[in-house]
Each structure stands twice: as C-alpha cells, then as structure tokens.
C-alpha positions as CSV (number, residue, x, y, z in Angstrom):
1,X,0.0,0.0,0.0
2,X,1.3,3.2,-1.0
3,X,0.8,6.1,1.5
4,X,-1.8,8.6,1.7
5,X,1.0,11.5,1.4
6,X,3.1,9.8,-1.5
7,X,-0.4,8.9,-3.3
8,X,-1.5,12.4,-3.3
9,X,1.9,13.6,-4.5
10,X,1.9,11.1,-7.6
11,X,-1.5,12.3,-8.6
12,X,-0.6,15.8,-8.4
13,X,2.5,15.1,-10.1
14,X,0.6,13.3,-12.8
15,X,-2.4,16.1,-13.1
16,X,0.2,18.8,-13.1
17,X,2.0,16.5,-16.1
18,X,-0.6,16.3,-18.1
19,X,-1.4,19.8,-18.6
20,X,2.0,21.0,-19.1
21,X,1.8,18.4,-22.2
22,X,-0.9,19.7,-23.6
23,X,0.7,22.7,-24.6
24,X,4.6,21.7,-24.6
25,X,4.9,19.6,-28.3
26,X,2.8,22.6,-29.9
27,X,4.3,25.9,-28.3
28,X,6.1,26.4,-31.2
29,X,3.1,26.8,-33.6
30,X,1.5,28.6,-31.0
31,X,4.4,31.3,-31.2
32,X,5.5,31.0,-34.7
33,X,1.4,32.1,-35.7
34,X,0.4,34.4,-32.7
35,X,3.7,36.5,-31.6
36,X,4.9,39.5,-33.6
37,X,8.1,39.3,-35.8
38,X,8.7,35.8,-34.6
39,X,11.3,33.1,-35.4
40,X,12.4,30.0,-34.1
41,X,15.0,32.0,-32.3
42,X,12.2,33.1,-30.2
43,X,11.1,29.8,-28.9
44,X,14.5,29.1,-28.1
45,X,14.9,32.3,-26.0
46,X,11.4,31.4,-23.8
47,X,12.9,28.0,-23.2
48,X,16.2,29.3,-22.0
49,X,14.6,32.4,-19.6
50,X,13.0,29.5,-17.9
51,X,15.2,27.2,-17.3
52,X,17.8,30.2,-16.7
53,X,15.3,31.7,-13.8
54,X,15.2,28.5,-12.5
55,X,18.8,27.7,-12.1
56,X,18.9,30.8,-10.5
57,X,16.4,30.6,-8.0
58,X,16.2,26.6,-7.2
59,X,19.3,27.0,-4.7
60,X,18.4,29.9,-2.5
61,X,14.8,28.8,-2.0
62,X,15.5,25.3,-1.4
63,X,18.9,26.0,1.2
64,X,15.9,28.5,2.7
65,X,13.8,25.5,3.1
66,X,16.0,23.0,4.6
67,X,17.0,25.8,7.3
68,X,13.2,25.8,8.5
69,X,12.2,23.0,10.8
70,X,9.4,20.8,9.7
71,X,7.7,20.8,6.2
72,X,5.2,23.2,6.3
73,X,7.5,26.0,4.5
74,X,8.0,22.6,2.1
75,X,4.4,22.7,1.4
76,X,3.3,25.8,1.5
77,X,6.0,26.8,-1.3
78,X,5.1,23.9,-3.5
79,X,1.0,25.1,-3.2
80,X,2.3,28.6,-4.2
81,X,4.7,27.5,-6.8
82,X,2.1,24.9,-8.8
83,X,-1.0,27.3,-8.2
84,X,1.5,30.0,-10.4
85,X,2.5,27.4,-12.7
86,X,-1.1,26.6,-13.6
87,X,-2.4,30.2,-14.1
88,X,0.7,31.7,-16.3
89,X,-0.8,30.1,-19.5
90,X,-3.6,32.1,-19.3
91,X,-1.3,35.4,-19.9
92,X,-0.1,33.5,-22.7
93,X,-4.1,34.8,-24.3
94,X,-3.1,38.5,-24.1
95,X,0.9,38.1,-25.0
96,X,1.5,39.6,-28.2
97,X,5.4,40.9,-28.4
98,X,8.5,38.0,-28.0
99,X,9.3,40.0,-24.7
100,X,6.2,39.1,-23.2
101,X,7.3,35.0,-23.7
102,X,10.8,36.3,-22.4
103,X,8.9,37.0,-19.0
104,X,6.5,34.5,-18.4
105,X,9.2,32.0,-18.9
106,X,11.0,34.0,-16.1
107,X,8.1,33.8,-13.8
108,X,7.4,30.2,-14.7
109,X,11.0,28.9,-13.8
110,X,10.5,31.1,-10.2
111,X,7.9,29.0,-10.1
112,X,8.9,25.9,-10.6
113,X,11.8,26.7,-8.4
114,X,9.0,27.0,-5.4
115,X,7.0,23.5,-6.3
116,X,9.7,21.3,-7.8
117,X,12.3,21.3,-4.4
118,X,9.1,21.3,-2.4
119,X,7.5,18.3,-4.3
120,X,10.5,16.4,-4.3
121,X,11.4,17.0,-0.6
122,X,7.8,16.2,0.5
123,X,7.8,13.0,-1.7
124,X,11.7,12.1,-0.8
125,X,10.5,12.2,3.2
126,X,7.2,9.8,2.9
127,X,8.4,7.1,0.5
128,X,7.4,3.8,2.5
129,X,10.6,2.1,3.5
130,X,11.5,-0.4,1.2
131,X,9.6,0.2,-1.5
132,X,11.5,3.5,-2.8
133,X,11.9,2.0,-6.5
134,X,8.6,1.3,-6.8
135,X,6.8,4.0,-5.7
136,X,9.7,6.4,-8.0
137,X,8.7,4.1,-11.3
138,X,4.7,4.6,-10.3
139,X,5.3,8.4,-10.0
140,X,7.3,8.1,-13.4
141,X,4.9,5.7,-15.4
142,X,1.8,7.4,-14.6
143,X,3.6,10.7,-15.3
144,X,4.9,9.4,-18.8
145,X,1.3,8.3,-19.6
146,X,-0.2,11.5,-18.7
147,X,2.5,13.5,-21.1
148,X,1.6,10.3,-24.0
149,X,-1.6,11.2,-23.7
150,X,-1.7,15.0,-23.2
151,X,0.5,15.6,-25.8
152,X,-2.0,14.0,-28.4
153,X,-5.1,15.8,-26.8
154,X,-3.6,19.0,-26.4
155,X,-2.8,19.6,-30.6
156,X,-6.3,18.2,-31.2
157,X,-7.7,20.6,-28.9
158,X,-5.9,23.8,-30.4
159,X,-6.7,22.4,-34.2
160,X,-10.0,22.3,-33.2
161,X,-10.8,25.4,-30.5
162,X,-8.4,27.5,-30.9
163,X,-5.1,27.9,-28.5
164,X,-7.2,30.6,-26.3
165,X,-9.1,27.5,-25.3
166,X,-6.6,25.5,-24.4
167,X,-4.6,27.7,-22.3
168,X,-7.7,28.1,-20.1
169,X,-8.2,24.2,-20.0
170,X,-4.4,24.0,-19.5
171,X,-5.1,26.3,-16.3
172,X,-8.3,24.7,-15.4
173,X,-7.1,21.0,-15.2
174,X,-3.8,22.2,-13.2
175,X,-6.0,24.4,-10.8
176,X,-8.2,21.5,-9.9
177,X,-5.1,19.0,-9.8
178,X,-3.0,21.3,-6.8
179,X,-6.6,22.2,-4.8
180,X,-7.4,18.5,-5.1
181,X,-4.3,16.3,-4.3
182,X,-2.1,19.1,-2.6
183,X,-4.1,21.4,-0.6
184,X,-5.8,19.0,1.6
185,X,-2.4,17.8,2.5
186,X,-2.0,20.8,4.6
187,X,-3.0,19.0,8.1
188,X,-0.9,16.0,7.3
189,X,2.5,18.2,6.2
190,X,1.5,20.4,9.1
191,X,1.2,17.6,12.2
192,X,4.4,15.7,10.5
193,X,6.1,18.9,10.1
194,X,6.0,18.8,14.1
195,X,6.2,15.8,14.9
196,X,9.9,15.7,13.6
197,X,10.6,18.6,15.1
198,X,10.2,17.9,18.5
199,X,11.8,14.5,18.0
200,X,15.1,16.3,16.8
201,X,14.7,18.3,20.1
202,X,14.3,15.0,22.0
203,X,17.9,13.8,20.3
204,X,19.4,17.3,21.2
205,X,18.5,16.7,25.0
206,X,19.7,13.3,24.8
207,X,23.2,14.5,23.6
C-alpha cells in the first residue's frame, strides 16, 4: 500500500503533467502564428529564460527550506509554486510581443523553483521504506502516460478550438489537480512537520 502522502503527490504530479503536455509539443506553432516578428529563435529564448530563472532561484529557496524546521515551508512553497505554474498560461491569451514570452518563462522557472524542491522533498520524506523504486517508477509511469496522452489531446484541442481554449483548460485541469491532491495535505505536512521537530529536540537533550 502506498501512503496517503506519497499517493497524493503522484496524482498531483501526474495532473500537473498532463497539462504542461498539452501545450509543450505545440508551443512552437503557438508562437511562430500568434507572436509579432517571430522566429524560431524566439522559442529558443522562452525555453532558455525558464530554465535560466530556474537555475537561478532553485538553490536559494531550497537551502531556505532546509533551514526551517518541519515541512510546512515545504508545502506551502510547493501550493504557491504549482498554483503559479497553472495560471501563467492564461497570460499567454493577451501576449503579443517576444518580450512578453521572455517573462512569463522568467516567472514560470521562479515558479517551478518553489514547487519542484518542495514536491520532491515532500515526496523524498514519505516514501514507504523499502519500497522506494517502486513508488519512484509509479510516479514516473503514470507521469509518462499523462504527457503520452496530453501531448496527443492538447494539438487536437488547439486544431479544433483555438489555443485561447486551451490555455484556459491547461489552467483549469492544473488548478483543480494542486486544490485536489495538494491542498488538503495541509493538516498531514503540518502535524508531520511537528512531529519531527520535537523529535530532533528530543535527540538534542539526549546529547
């Protein structure tokens, strides 16, 4: 039996998946026929602002949540970080200028900076002991199922409505995803959270 915690993490992990796809094998047509003077150069540039921001901010914010006791500041920055993730296609409706993509890849890789180190350490501290592979390949199967399917659905969808309609399904299935499986985690990370707290106090009087 998997746990509650790590079940809920997986799910989110796989709704969160899934809507990313549906946008990530066709951003490029989306850009090339909706952004002013664009090129391929430009898609190449929104890639690398993200995954630049990113690299910038993953460090900081994760040493900052190691140095805080329990895993509330964990969850809390993962809620924050996947509830931004979610809504920043919807600017994508209004963006007209390459400048525009330069920035919201920016904020997205802040964002994903927040949920990504919190996800991981979250999931990292409630895999059931001996049972670490599996429950790594279930988060990776049903992830890799989600994109496989996504990734069909989502160029189907924009053929056939229009990309203004699928950024706000995009938004929509990752909105419901985080308030489903993540926030009503909040009790669990929070009594947990204290819980080891007070048992690394316990060791600290021992010593």
């Amino acid at each position: 039996m998997i746990n509650r915690v790590v079940r809920a993490l997986i799910w989110s992990d796989i709704t969160l998946f899934f809507s990313i796809g549906l946008l990530s094998p066709i951003f490029a047509v989306f850009v090339i026929g909706n952004i002013q003077n664009s090129v391929l150069e430009v898609v190449g540039l929104s890639a690398s602002a993200y995954w630049l921001s990113r690299a910038i901010f993953s460090v900081p914010i994760s040493r900052l949540m190691d140095s805080i006791p329990g895993e509330k500041d964990e969850y809390y920055f993962m809620i924050l970080g996947s509830y931004f993730m979610t809504l920043i296609p919807l600017f994508y409706i209004i963006s007209s200028q390459p400048w525009h993509l330069y920035l919201l890849g920016a904020l997205n890789g802040l964002a994903a900076s927040m949920a990504v180190p919190g996800w991981r350490i979250l999931f990292t501290n409630h895999l059931d002991k001996g049972a670490t592979g599996y429950e790594w390949s279930i988060e990776d199967v049903g992830v890799s199922i989600a994109i496989a399917i996504s990734s069909y659905l989502g160029a189907y969808l924009a053929d056939t409505f229009g990309f203004s309609v699928l950024f706000i399904i995009i938004t929509v299935v990752g909105v419901v995803g985080v308030s489903v499986f993540l926030v009503p985690l909040h009790k669990q990370a929070y009594i947990i959270g204290r819980f080891r707290k007070n048992q690394r106090k316990m060791k600290e009087n021992i010593r």
